[in-house]
C-alpha positions in Angstrom: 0.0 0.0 0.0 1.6 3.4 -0.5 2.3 5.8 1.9 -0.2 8.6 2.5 1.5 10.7 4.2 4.2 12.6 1.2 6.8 14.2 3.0 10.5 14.6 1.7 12.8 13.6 5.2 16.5 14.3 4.1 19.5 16.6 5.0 18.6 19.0 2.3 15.0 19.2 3.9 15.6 18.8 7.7 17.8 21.9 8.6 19.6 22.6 11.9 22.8 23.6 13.0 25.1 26.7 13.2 25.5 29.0 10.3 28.5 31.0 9.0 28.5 35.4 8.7 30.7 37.0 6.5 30.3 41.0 5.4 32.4 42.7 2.2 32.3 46.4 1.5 29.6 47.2 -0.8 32.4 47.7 -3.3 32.8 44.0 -3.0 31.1 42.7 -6.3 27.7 40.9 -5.5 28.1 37.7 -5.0 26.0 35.5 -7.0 27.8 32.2 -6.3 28.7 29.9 -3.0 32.5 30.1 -4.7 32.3 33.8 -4.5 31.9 33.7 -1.0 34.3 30.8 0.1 36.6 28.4 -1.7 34.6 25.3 -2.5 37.7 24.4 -4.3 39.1 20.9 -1.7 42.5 21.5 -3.4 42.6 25.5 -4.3 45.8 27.3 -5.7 46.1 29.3 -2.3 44.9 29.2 0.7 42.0 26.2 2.3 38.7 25.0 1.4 36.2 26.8 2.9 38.7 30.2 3.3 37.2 33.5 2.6 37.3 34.7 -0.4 39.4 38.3 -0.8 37.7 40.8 0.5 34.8 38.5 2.7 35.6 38.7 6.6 34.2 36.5 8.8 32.0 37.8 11.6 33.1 34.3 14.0 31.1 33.0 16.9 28.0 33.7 17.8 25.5 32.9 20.3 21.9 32.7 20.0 21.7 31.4 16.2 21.3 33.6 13.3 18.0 34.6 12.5 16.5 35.4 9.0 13.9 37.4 8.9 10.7 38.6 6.1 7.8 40.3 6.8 5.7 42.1 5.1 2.3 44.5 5.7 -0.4 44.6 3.9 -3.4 46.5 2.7 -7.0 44.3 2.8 -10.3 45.1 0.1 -13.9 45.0 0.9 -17.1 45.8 -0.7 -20.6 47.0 0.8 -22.2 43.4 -0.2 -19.8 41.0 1.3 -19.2 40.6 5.2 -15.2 40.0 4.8 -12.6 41.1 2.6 -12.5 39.8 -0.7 -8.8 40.8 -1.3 -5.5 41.8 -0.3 -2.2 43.1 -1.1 1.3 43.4 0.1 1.8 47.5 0.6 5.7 47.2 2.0 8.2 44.1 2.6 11.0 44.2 4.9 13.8 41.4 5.7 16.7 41.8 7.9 19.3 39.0 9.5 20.1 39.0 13.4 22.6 37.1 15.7 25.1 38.0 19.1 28.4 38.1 18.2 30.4 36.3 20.8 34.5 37.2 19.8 34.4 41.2 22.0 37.3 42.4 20.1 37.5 46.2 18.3 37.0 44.7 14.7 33.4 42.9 15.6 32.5 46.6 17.9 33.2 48.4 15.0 30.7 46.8 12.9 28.2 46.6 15.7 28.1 50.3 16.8 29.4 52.0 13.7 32.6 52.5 15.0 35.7 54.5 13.9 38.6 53.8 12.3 41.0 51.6 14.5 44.4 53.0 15.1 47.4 51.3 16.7 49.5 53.4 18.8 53.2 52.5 19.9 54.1 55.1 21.8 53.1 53.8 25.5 56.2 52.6 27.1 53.9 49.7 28.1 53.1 48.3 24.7 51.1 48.9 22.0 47.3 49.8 22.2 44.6 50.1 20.0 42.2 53.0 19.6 38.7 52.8 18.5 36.1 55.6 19.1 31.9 55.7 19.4 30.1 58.7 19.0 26.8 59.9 16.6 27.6 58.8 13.1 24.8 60.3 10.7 24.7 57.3 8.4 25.1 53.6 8.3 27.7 51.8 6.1 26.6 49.7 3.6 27.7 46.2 3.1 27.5 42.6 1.6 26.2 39.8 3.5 26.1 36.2 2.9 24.7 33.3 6.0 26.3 29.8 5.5 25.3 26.5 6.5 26.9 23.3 6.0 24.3 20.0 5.7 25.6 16.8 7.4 26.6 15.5 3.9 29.4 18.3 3.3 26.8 21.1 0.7 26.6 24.1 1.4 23.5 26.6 1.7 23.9 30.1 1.1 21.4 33.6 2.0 23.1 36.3 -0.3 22.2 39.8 0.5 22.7 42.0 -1.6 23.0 45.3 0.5 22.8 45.2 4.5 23.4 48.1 6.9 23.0 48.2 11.0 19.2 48.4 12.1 18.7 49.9 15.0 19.5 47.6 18.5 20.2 48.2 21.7 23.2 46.5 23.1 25.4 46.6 26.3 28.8 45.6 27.7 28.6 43.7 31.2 31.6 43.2 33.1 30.4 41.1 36.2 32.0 38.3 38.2 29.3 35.5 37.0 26.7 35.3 34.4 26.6 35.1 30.6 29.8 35.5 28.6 29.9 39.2 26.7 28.0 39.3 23.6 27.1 42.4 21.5 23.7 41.6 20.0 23.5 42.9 16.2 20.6 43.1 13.4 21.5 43.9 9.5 18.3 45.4 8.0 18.6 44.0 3.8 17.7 46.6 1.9 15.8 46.1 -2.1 18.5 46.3 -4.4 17.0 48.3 -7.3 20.0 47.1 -10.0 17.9 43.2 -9.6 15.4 43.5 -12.2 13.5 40.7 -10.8 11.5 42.3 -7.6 11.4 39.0 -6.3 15.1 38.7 -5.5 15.6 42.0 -4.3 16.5 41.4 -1.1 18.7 38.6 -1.2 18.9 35.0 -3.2 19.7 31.5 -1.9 22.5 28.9 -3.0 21.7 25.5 -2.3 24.1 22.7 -3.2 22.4 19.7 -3.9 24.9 17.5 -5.9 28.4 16.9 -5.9 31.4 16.7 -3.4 32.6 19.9 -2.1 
């Protein structure tokens, strides 16, 4: 007898597990690729499998997962002679990415808080220190984005975003003698990218591996 109950219970299907951040300037050229992101390459010409590709950085550890997330409001129809809408329409979209990132160090509070520059001064007798400053920036930096997870089987999943910048978050710095390790939590809000002709993949596109060995 066949099985009534159709469902498709694989790794490709069944997803969980910790994903991967990396950012690029938004002079970076827009990824449309996995290999554009990482080396898929097991034997590349320099470097390791699963490096970052020039000019990708990885964001590190996180806590908390990485959320992706769309929503969308909408605007609903109705007519005298009907007791309930008879339509509806989308009237904005909006998707943005979240996570804590777990490694405290100036690089990951620069993107966080829209940081300075960081500067390395040698003059202290001491050693050398780094300098990085916080203040009222009036505009966000732009950037690339890409989320990756790797399936049980070794394939890779990619969530390309074509333009990110920092959405508004609240976040603190608690220096205590117990409790939960320091994390800075961040939010990327993905903005349309007006270049896409398709209005559908405006926001960002996803790379699934599903043959091969990477």
């Amino acid at each position: 007898m066949p099985d009534f109950h159709r469902t498709n219970v694989d790794d490709r299907s069944f997803i969980r597990g910790a994903a991967r951040l990396l950012i690029a300037p938004i002079t970076q050229a827009k990824p449309t690729k996995i290999g554009d992101v990482i080396e898929l390459d097991d034997t590349p010409a320099t470097g390791a499998q699963y490096d970052a590709k020039t000019g990708w950085i990885d964001l590190g550890a996180t806590k908390t997962g990485v959320q992706i997330t769309l929503n969308n409001a909408e605007e609903t129809f109705d007519v005298d002679q009907v007791l309930g809408d008879i339509s509806s329409q989308p009237t904005s979209w909006e998707c943005s990415v979240g996570t804590q990132l777990a490694e405290m160090t100036p690089e990951k509070m620069q993107i966080a808080w829209e940081g300075s520059a960081i500067t390395l001064d040698a003059t202290p007798t001491t050693g050398s220190e780094q300098e990085i400053g916080f203040g009222s920036p009036t505009s966000y930096t732009q950037r690339r984005l890409a989320v990756l997870f790797q399936r049980p089987n070794g394939l890779v999943r990619a969530y390309l975003f074509h333009k990110v910048q920092r959405q508004p978050q609240e976040s603190s710095v608690t220096h205590a003698k117990t409790g939960e390790q320091i994390s800075i939590p961040i939010r990327f809000r993905a903005l349309q990218d007006t270049s896409v002709t398709d209005i559908q993949k405006r926001f960002f596109i996803v790379r699934d591996q599903d043959t091969g060995t990477p």
